[in-house]
C-alpha positions in Angstrom: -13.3 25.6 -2.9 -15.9 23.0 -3.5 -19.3 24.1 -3.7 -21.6 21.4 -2.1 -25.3 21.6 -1.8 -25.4 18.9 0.7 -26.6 19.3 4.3 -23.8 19.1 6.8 -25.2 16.0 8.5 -25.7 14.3 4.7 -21.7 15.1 3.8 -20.3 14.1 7.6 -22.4 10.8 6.9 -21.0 10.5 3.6 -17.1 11.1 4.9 -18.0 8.6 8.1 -19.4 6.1 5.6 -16.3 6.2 2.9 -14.0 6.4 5.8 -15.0 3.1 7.4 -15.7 1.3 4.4 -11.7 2.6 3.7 -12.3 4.0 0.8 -11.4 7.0 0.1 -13.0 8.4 -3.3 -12.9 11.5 -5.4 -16.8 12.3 -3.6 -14.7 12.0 -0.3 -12.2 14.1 -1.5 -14.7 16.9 -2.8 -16.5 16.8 0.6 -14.2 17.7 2.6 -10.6 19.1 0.6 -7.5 17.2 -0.1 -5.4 18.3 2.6 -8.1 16.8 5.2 -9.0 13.3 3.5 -5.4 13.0 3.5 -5.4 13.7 7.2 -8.1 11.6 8.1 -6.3 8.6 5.8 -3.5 9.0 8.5 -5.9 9.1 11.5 -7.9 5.9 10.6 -4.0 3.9 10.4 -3.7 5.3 13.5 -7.2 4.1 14.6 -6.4 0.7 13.1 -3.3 0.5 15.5 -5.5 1.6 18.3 -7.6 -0.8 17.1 -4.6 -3.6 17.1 -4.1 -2.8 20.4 -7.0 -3.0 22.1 -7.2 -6.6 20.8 -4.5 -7.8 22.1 -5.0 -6.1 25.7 -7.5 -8.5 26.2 -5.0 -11.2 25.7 -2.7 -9.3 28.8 -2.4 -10.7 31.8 -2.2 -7.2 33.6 -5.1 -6.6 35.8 -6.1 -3.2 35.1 -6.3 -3.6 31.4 -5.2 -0.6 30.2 -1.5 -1.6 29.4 0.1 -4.5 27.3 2.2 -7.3 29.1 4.6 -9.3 28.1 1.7 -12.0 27.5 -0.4 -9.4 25.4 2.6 -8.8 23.2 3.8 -12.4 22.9 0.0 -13.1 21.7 0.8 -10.3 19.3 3.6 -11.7 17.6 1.8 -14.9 17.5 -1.0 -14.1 16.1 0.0 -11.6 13.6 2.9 -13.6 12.8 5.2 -11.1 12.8 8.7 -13.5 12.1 6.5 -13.9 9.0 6.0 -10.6 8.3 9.8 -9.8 9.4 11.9 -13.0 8.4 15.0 -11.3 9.0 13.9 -10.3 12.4 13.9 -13.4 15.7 12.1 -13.5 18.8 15.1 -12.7 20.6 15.0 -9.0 18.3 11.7 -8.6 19.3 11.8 -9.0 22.9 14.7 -6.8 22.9 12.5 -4.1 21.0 9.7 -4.6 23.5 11.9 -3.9 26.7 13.8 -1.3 25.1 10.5 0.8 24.3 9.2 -0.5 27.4 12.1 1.6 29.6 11.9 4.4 27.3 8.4 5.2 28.9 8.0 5.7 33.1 6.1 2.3 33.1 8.6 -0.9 32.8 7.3 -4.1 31.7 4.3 -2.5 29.7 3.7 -1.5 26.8 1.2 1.8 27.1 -0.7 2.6 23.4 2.2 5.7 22.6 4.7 2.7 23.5 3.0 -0.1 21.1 2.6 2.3 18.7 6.3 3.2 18.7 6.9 -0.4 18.3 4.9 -1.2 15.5 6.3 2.2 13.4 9.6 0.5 14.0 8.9 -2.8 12.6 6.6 -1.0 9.7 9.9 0.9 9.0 11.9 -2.1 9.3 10.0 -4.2 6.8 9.3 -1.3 4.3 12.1 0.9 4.4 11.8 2.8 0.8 8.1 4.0 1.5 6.4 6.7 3.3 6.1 6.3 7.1 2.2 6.1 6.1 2.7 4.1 3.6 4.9 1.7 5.8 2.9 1.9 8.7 -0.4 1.1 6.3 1.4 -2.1 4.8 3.0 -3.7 8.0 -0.8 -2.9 9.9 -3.2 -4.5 6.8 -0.8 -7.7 7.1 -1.3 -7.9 10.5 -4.9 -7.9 10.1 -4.6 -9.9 7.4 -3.0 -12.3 9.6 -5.6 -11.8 12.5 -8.2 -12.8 10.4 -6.8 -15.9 9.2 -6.3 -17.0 12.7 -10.1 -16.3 13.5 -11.1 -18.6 10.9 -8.9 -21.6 11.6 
C-alpha cells in the first residue's frame, strides 16, 4: 500500500483534477491504487457518453427532455459524422440499429441513456473490433468529440 502524507481533501482534489484534465499519471495512480484509477478511467468514458448524450437531448424534439428522438439521434449522426467514422456502415444501418435498440427497451421511438449507450458500444465495437471494449468505446467516443468540436467552430 501507498503511504501518502496528504490530507484526504488535498489527494481527492488531486484525483478530481487529473481525472478531468484526462490524465491519468503515475501521482494519480499512487493516490488512489491501480485497480481504482483503472475504474475511474472506465467511469469518466462512461461520463463522456453521458456527456454525448445530454448534448444531443437538447437537439430532441421530445418534450420532456429526458429521452432521445429520432431528431436528437439524426443530429447525432450528423454531427458526429458517424458514416465518417463508420464508412462501411449507411443511414439505412443506422436507423435500423436505432429502432432495434429502441424496442429492445419498454419505450419505442426513444432512445433512453442505457439505450444510447447500447448503441454507441455497438458501433465502437463495430469500428474497432481487435481492441478492448474500453479501448473501443474510448476511440469511437474521442472521434465523436473530435467531430463535435469541429462543427462548433465552423
Amino acid at each position: 500500500a501507498v503511504v501518502s502524507t496528504q490530507s484526504t481533501g488535498e489527494a481527492l482534489r488531486g484525483a478530481l483534477h487529473i481525472l478531468f484534465k484526462r490524465r491519468p499519471d503515475e501521482s494519480y495512480c499512487q493516490i488512489v491504487g491501480p485497480e481504482i484509477a483503472e475504474e475511474s478511467r472506465q467511469f469518466l468514458v462512461f461520463e463522456e457518453c453521458r456527456n454525448l448524450y445530454t448534448m444531443f437531448l437538447k437537439k430532441s424534439s421530445l418534450r420532456k427532455g429526458s429521452m432521445l428522438g429520432s431528431s436528437g439521434f439524426r443530429s447525432f449522426v450528423r454531427t458526429c459524422r458517424v458514416l465518417d467514422i463508420l464508412p462501411t456502415v449507411t443511414n439505412a444501418d443506422l436507423d435500423l440499429l436505432y429502432i432495434s435498440i429502441c424496442h429492445q427497451s419498454d419505450i419505442v421511438k426513444c432512445l433512453t441513456f442505457l439505450s444510447f449507450y447500447r448503441l454507441i458500444l455497438t458501433l465502437a465495437v463495430r469500428k474497432f473490433p481487435e481492441l478492448s471494449l474500453y479501448e473501443a468505446l474510448k476511440g469511437f467516443l474521442d472521434r465523436c468529440f473530435e467531430n463535435v468540436a469541429v462543427a462548433n467552430r465552423g
